[in-house]
PDBQT receptor file of N, H, CA, C and O in Angstrom, charges set to zero:
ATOM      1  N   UNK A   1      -9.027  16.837  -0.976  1.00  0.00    +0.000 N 
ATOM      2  CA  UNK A   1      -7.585  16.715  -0.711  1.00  0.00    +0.000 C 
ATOM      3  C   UNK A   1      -7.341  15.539   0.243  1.00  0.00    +0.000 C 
ATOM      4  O   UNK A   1      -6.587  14.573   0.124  1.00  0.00    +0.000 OA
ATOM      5  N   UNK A   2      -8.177  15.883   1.210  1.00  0.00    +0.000 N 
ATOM      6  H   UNK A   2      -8.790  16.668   1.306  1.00  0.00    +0.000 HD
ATOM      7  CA  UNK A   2      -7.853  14.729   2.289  1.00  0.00    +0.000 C 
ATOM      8  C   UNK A   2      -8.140  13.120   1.567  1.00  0.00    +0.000 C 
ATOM      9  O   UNK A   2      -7.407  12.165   1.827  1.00  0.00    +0.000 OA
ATOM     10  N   UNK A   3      -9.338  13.030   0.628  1.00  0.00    +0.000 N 
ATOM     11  H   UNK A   3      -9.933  13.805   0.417  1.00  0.00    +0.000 HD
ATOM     12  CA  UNK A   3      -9.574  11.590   0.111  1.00  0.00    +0.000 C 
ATOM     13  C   UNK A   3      -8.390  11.359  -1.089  1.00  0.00    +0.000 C 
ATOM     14  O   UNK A   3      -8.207  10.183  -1.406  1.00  0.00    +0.000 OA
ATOM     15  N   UNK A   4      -7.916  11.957  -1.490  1.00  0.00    +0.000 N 
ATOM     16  H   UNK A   4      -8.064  12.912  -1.233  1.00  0.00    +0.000 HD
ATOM     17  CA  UNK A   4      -6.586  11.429  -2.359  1.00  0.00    +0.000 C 
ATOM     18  C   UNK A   4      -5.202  10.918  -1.553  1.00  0.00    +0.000 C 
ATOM     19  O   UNK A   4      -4.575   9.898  -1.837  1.00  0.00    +0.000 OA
ATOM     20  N   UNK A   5      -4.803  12.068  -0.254  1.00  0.00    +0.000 N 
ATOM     21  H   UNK A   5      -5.312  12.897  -0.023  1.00  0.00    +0.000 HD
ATOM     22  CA  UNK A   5      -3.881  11.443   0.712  1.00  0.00    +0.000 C 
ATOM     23  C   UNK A   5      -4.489  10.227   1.144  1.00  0.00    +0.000 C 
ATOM     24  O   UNK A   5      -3.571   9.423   1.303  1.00  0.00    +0.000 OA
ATOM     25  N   UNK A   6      -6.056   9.472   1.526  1.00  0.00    +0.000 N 
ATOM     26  H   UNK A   6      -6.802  10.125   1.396  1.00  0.00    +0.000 HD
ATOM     27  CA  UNK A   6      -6.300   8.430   1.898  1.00  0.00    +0.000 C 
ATOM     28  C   UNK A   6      -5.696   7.301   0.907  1.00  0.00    +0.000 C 
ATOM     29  O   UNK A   6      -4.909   6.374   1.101  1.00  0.00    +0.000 OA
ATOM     30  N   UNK A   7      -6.460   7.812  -0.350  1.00  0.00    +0.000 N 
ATOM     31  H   UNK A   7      -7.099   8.566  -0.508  1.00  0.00    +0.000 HD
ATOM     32  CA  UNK A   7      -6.355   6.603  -0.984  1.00  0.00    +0.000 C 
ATOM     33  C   UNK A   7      -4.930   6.593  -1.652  1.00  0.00    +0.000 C 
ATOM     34  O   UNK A   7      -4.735   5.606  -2.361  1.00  0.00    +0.000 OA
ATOM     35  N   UNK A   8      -3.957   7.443  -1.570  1.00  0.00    +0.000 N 
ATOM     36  H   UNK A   8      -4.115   8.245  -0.993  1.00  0.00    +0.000 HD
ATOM     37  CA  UNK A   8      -2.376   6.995  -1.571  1.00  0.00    +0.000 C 
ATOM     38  C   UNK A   8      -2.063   6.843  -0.601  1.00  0.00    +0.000 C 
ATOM     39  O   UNK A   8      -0.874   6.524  -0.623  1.00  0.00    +0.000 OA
ATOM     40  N   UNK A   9      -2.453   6.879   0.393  1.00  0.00    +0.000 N 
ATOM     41  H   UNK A   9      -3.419   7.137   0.412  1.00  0.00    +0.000 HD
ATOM     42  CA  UNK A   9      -1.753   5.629   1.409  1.00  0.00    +0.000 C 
ATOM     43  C   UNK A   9      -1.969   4.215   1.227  1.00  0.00    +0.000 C 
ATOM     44  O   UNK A   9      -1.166   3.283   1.262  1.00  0.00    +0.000 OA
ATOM     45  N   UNK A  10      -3.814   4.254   0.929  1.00  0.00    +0.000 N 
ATOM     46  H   UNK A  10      -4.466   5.011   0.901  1.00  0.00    +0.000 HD
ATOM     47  CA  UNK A  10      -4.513   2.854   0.844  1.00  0.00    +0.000 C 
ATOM     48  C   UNK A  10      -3.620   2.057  -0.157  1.00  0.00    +0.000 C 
ATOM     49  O   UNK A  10      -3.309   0.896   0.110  1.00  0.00    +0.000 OA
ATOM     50  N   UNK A  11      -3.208   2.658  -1.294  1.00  0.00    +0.000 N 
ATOM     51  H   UNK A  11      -3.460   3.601  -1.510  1.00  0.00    +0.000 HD
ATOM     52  CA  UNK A  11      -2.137   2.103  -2.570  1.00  0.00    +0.000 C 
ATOM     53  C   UNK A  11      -1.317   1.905  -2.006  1.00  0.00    +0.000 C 
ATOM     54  O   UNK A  11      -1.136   0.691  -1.901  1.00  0.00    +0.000 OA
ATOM     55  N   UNK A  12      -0.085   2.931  -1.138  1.00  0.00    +0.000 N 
ATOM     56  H   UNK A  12      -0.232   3.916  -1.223  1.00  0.00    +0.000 HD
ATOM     57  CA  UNK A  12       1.299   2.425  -0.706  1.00  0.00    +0.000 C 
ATOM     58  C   UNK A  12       0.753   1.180   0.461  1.00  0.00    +0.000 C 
ATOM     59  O   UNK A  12       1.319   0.102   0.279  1.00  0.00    +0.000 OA
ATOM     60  N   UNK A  13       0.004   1.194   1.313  1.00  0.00    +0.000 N 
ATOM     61  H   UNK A  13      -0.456   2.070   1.460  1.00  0.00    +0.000 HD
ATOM     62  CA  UNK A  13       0.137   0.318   1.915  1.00  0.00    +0.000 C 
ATOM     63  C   UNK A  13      -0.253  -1.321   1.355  1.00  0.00    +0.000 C 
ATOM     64  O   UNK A  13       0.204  -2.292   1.958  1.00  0.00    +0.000 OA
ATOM     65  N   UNK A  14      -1.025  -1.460   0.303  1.00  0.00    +0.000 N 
ATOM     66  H   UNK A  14      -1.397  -0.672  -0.187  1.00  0.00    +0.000 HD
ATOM     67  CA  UNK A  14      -1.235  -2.449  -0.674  1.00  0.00    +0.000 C 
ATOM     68  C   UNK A  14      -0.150  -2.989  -1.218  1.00  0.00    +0.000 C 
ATOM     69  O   UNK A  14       0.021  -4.202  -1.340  1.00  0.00    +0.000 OA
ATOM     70  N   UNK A  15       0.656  -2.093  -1.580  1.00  0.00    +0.000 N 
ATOM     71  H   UNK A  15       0.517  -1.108  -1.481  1.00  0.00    +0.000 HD
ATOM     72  CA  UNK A  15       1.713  -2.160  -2.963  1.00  0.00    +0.000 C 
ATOM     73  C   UNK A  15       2.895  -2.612  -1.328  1.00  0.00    +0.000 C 
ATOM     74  O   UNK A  15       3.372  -3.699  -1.657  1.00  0.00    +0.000 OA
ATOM     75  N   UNK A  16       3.348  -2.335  -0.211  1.00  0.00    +0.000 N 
ATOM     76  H   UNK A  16       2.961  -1.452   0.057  1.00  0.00    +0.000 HD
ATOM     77  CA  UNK A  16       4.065  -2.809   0.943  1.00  0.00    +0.000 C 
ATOM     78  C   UNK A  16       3.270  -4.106   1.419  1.00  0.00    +0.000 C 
ATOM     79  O   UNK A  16       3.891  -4.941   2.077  1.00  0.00    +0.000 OA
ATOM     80  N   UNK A  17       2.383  -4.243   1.220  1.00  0.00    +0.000 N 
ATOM     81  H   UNK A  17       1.879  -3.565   0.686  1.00  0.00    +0.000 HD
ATOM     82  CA  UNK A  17       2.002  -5.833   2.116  1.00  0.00    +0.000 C 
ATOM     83  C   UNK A  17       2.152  -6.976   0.958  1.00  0.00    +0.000 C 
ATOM     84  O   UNK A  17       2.338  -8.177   1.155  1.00  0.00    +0.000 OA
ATOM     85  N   UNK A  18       2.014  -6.245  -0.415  1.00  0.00    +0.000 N 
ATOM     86  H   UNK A  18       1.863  -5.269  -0.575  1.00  0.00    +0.000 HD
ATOM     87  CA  UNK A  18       2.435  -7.518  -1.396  1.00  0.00    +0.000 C 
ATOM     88  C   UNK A  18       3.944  -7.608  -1.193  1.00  0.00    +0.000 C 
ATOM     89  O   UNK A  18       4.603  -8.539  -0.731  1.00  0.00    +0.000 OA
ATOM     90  N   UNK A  19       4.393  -6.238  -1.719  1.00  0.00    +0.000 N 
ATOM     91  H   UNK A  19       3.858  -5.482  -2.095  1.00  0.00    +0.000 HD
ATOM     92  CA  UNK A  19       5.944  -6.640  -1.726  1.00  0.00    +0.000 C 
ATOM     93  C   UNK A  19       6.669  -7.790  -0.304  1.00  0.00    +0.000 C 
ATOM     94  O   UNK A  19       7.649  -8.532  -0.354  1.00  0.00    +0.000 OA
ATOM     95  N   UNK A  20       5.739  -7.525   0.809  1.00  0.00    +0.000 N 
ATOM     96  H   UNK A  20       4.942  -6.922   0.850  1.00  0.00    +0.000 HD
ATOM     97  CA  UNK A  20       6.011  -7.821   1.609  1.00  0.00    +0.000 C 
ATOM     98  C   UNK A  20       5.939  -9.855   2.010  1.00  0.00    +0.000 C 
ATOM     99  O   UNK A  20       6.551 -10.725   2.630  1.00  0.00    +0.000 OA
ATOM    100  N   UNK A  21       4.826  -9.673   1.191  1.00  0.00    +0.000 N 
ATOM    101  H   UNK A  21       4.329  -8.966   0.687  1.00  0.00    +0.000 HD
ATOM    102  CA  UNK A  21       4.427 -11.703   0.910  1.00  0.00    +0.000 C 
ATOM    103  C   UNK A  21       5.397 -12.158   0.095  1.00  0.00    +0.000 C 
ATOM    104  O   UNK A  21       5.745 -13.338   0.136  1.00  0.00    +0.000 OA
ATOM    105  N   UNK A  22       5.882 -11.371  -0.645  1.00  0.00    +0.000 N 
ATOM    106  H   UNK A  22       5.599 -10.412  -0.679  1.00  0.00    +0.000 HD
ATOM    107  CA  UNK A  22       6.922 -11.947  -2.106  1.00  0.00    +0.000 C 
ATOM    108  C   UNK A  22       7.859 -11.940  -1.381  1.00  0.00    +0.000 C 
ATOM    109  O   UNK A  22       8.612 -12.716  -1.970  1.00  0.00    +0.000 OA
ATOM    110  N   UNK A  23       8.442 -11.576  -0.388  1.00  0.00    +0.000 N 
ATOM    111  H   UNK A  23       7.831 -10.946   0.090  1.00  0.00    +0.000 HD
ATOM    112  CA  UNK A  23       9.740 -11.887   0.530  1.00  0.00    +0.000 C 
ATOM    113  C   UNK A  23       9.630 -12.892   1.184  1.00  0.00    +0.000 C 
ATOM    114  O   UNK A  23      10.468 -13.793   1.214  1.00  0.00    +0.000 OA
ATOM    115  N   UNK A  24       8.316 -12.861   1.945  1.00  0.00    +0.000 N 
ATOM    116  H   UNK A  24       7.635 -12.130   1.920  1.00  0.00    +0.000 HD
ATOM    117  CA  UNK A  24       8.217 -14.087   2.776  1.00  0.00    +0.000 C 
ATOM    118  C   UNK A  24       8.189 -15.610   1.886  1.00  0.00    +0.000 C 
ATOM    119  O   UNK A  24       8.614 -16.678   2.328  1.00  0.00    +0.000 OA
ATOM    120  N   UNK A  25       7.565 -15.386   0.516  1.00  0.00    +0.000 N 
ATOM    121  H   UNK A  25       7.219 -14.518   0.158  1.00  0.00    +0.000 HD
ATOM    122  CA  UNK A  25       7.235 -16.410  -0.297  1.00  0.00    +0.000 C 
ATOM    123  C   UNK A  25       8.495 -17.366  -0.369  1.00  0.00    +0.000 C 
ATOM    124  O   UNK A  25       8.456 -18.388  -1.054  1.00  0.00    +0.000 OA
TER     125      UNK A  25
């Protein structure tokens, strides 16, 4: 349980630092 909450964070926080370059871009 606990390694699936990791690795959907590890995704949302991936999927927020791109979205996040495409703004700055």
């Amino acid at each position: 349980m606990g390694l699936s909450i990791y690795m959907a964070c590890l995704r949302e926080k991936k999927r927020y630092s791109t979205a996040k370059s495409y703004q700055d871009a």
